[in-house]
N, C-alpha and C positions, 0 to 999 in steps of 0.2 A: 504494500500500500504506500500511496505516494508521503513523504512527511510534510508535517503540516506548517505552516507562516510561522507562527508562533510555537516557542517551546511547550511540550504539554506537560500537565502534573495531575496527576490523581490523588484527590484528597481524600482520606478512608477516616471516619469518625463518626460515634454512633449518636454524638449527640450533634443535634442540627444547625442550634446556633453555632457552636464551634464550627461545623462545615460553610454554614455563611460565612462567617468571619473571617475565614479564609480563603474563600472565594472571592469577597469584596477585596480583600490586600491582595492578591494573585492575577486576579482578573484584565488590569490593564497589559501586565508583560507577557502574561500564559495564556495558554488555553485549557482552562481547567475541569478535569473531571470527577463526580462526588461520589463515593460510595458509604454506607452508613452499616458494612458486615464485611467480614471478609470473603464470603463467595461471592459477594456483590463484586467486589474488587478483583478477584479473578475474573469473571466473567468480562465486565469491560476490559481488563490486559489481553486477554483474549482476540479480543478485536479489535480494540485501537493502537495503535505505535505513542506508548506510553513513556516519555524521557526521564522522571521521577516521580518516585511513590513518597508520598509524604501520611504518614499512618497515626493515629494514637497508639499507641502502647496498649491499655486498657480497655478491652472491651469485650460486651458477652462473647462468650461461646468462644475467643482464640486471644492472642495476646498477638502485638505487634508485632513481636519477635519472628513471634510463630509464621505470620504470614508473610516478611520479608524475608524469611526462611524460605522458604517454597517461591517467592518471585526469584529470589536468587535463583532457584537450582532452575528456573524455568524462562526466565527472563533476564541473564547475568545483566544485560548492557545498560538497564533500568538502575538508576541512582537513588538508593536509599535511604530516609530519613525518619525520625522517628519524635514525636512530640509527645511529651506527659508532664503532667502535675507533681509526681512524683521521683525521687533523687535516689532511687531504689540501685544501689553499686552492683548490685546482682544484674540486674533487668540492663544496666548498662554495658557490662563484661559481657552480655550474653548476644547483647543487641553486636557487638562489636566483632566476638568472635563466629558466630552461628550464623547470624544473616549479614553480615559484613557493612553495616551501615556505614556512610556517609558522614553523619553528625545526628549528635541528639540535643535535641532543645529542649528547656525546660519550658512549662506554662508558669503563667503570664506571657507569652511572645510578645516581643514588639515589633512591629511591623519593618520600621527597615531593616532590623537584623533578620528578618526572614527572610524579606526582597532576596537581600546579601546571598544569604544562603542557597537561597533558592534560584540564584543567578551563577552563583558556581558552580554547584550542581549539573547546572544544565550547561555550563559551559564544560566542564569534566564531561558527559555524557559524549556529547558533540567531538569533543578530541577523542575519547577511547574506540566513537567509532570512527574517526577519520584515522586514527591508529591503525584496526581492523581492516580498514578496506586496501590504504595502502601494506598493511601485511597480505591481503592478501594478491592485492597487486603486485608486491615484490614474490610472492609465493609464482606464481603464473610466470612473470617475467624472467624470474633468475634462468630457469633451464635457457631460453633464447639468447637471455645476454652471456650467458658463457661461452654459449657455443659461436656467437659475435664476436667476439671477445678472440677465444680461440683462434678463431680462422683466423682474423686478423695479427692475431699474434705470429701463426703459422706462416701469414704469409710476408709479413716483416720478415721472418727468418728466413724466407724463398731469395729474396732479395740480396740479403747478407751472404747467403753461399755464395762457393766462385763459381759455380756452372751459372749466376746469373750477372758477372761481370760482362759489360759489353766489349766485342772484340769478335775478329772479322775469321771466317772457317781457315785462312794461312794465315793469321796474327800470333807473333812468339808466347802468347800473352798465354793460349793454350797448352803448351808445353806446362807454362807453370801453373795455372789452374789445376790440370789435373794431378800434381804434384802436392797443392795445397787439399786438395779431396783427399790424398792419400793419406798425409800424413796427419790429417786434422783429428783424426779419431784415436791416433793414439799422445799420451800425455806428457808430450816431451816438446826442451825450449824452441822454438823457433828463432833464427836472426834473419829478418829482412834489411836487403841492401838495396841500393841504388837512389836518385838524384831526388830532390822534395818535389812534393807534387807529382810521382808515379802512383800511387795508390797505392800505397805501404797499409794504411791504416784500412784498407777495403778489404785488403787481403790477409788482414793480420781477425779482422772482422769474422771474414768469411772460414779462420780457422775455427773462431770459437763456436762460432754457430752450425760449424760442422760436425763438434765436437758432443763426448756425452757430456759435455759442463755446458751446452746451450742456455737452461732454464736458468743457469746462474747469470751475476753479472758479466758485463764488460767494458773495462772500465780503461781509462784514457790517460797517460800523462805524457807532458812532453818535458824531459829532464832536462833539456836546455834552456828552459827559460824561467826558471828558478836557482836561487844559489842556493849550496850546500845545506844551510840551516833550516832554511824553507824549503826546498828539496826532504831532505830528510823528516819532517814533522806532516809534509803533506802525504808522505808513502805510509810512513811505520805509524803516526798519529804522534799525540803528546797529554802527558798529564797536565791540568789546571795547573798554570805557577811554572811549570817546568824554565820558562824563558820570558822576556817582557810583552805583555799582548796577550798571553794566554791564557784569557779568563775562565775558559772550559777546558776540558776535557775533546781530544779529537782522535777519533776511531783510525785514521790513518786508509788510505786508499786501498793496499794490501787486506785489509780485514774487511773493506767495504766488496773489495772484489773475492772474498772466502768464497770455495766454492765453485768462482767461475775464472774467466781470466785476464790479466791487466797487460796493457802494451805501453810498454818501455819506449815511447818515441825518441829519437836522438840521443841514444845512450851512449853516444860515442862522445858528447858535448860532458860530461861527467869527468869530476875530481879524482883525482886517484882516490885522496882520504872516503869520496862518498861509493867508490867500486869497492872499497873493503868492505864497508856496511852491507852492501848489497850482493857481495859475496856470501856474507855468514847468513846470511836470509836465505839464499836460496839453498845453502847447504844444510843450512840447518832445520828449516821449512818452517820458522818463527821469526817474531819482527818485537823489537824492543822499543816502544814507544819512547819518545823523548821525554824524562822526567822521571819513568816506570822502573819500581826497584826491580822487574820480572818481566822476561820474555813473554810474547801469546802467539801462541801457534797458530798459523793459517793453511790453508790450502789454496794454492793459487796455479793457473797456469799462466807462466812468465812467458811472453812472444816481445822479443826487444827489435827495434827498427833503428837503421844511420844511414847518413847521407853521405860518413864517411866510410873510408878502406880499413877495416877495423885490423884486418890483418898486417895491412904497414903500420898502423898504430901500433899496433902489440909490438912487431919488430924493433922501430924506434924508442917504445918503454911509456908509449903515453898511454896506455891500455894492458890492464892487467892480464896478464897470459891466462891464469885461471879459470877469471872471469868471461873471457873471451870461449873458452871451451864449457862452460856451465852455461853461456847464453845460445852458442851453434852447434846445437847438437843437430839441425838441421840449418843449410843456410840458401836460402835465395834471392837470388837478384832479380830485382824489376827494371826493367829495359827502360828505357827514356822514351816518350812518345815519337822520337824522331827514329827510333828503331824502330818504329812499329807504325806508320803512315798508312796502313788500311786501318787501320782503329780510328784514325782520324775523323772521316765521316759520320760511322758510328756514333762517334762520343758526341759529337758538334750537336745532331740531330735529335740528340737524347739530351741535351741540354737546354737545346730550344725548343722543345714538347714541354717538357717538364719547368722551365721557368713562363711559359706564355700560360701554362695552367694553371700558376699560382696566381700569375697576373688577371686573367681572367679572358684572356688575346689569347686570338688564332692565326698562325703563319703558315704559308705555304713551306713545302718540305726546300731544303737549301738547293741554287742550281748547280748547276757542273762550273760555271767561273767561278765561285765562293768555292766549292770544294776542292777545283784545282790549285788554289791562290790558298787554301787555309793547308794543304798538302806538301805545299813547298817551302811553307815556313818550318823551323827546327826547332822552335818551343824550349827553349832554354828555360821556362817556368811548367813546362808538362801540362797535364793536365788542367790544374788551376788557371793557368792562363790561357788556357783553348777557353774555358769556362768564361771568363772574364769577358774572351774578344766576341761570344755569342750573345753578354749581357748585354757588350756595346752596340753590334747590329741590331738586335733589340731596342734597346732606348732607344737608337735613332730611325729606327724603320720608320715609314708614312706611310703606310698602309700593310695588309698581308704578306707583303710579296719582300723578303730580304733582299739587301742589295750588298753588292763584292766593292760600291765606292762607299759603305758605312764601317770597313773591317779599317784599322790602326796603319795608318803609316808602315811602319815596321813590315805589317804583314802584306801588302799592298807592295812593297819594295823585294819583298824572300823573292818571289816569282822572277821578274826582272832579274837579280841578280843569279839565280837559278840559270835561267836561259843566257845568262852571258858566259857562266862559267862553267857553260855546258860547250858555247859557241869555242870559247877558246881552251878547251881541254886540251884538243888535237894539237896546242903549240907544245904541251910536254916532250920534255925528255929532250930539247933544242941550249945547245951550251956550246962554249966557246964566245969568239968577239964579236959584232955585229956580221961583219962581212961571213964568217961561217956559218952563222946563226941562218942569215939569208938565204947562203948558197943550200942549205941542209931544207929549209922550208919550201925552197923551188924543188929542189928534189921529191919533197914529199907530195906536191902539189901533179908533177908530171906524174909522181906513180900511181897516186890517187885518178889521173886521168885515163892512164893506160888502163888499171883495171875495170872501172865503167865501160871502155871501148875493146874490152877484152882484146887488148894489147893489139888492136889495129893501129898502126902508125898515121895512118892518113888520118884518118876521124879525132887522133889525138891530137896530130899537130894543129888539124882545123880548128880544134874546139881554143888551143894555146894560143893561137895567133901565131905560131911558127912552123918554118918550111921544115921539110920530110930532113934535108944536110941536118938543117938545126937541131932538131929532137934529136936525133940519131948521133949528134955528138955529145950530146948531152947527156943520152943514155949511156956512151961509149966510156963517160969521163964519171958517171955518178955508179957504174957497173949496173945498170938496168938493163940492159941488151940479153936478149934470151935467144937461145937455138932458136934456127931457123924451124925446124918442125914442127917443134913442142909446142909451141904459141897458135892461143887462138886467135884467130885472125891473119895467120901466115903463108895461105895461101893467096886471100888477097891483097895482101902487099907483093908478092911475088917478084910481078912484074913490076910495081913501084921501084920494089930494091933494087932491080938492073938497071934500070933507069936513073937511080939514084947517083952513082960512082959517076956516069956523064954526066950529069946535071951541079954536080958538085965538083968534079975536075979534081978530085981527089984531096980538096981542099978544106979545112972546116971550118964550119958556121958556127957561128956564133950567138 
């Protein structure tokens, strides 16, 4: 049944004035209903949607008690109260423990103290059951949001593996993905090498989440950009006091990542003094807070990343040898984006989906001049900076459609210079003084003609600008001159070459 405007209250009292009298004080907030027995009182709870039972204590044939006894076991949601003349400590323990009242009033009542009462009441009513309904709204919902929840969860971690790094079916990038699937499962250091901005920390990602420590943390530092003191209190933690500033207690990164695993970025940027520490840590599989009279054991998996050659570091002594073999127990390198120029395209275009989405823009996919031109640059910033030059074509676009004149100077100029020192490769390997230098580049010029003309002399000289003497002493003097038979093209010169020795008078050209 629908509930009604007003709060309702049932007033149960066998004497009638009394039920007036509280109908006239109730009547303007409530909507009140009177019974003068208690099966009277049942019977309208029965049928009406009753908010509180307001009762006398005393009356024939049952006691208050008694009948918000039975609204309880029959009616819980119903607020119970109970009125009498009487101070009977019995009738009050009983009203309290047995039918669970509300509050008990003495008579005399005075009217606003009932209002009060009788306005909390119904305001307690109102929450317990807006309590109920959202329990049992959370009851129904919970199974669906896990399973939300779940997917989502699952499929953040689709993401983190490396079978979902972007990269082209011959990019080297493959080789090491399935490297990192390999070894992600079982519980040993990792050391990632190569230039910032290769995706060290994608890949060091995609170990954990490969890993049976997924459901743990994974958690992030970068050891170069803290010094030793701070360094050290943000891994292991610190007691309250330990040093100035530290007004709590800090759990330390190591214990925040218990369980699951922490990556060591730029651990090659590290003190000697702070590689001891972080020696005894992992050997000992405990971290000593800064402050703390006692070690606390963690469980962690260490994956450390550097930009540098850790291995000439150790050699030269700025890298502890130990350390260096407790952190590579496997070690890989990540190529530079200039190794890997089919990834190129890939990465640009999963860049610009995925930031015009956030933006709430749509662009046409990148054309063949933007890819040719973003392919020719060598990304000395990797990754990060392909990123950066697709935010730029972005902010500047006018309309869907990207343009190859919105891409950075820098990368607008790789191409051009590309093509130049593509043009002039062919001078390699030219040494000695000008004058040799020439004679050695005409050389290579005739031989590069001969072969086009598959050593036809005629067609060669025609295409040089010189007569048949000419070439022919050129060949004679640079050793280019091949058997007569062997050469393609040597039977039609044939009759050129007899002709040749008259025409030339036995003399050479020059």
């Amino acid at each position: 049944m629908p509930a009604p405007t007003l709060p309702t209250v049932l007033v149960v009292d066998d004497e009638l004035r009394s039920q007036e009298a509280l109908r006239r004080t109730l009547d303007e907030e409530f909507e009140v209903f009177t019974a003068s027995s208690a099966a009277e009182a049942l019977e309208i709870l029965a049928r009406e949607w009753i908010q509180v039972v307001l009762t006398d204590q005393r009356m024939p044939g049952t006691s208050g008690v008694a009948l918000l006894r039975e609204v309880r076991e029959r009616w819980p949601d119903a607020v119970r109260i109970i009125v009498s003349g009487y101070t009977d400590s019995e009738d009050i323990i009983a009203g309290i423990n047995e039918a669970g009242i509300f509050q008990y009033l003495l008579k005399p009542w005075q009217p606003e103290q009932l209002l009060l009462t009788l306005r909390n009441a119904a305001q307690l009513q109102r929450l317990q059951a807006e309590n109920e309904r959202l329990g049992m709204d959370l009851k129904v919902a919970a199974p669906v949001l896990r399973q939300r929840v779940a997917g989502k969860r699952e499929a953040v971690r689709g993401r983190q593996r490396g079978g979902a790094l972007l990269r082209a079916p011959d990019s080297p990038m493959n080789t090491i993905c399935t490297l990192i699937d390999k070894v992600a499962g079982y519980d040993i250091p990792v050391l990632l090498t190569g230039e910032s901005g290769t995706g060290k920390e994608l890949l060091a990602r995609a170990l954990h989440y490969g890993s049976p420590r997924e459901s743990g943390a994974f958690v992030v530092e970068n050891c170069g950009a803290l010094p030793d003191t701070l360094l050290e209190s943000e891994l292991f933690g610190a007691r309250r006091g330990a040093y100035t500033g530290a007004t709590e207690d800090r759990e330390g990164l190591f214990r925040q990542a218990s369980g699951g695993s922490i990556l060591l970025d730029e651990i090659g940027e590290t003190s000697a003094a702070f590689q001891v520490k972080l020696l005894r840590v992992l050997q000992e599989g405990e971290v000593r807070p800064v402050g703390a009279p006692r070690p606390v054991a963690v469980d962690v998996r260490v994956i450390a990343a550097t930009n540098r050659d850790l291995e000439e570091e150790v050699r030269s002594g700025r890298f502890r040898e130990d350390l260096y073999y407790r952190l590579a127990a496997i070690t890989v390198r990540v190529p530079p984006l200039r190794e890997r120029p089919m990834d190129i395209p890939l990465i640009a275009q999963h860049y610009l989906q995925d930031n015009a989405a956030a933006l709430g823009l749509a662009f046409e996919a990148l054309d063949a001049e933007i890819v040719e031109r973003l392919c020719a640059y060598r990304w000395p910033g990797n990754v990060r900076e392909l990123r950066n030059e697709v935010l730029r074509m972005i902010a500047l676009a006018e309309g869907p459609r990207l343009s190859a004149a919105h891409l950075s100077p820098r990368v607008l100029h790789a191409a051009g210079a590309a093509e130049e020192a593509a043009s002039l490769s062919w001078l390699g390997g030219l040494e000695g003084d000008l004058r040799s230098r020439l004679e050695a580049l005409e050389a290579k010029i005739v031989h590069a003609s001969l072969i086009r003309h598959r050593w036809n002399k005629t067609r060669t000289a025609a295409e040089l600008g010189l007569s048949r003497v000419g070439l022919r002493a050129k060949l004679v003097r640079w050793g280019l001159e091949r058997a007569g038979g062997a050469e393609d093209g040597a039977a039609e010169d044939g009759a050129e070459d007899a002709n040749e020795a008259v025409e030339g008078g036995g003399g050479v050209a020059s």
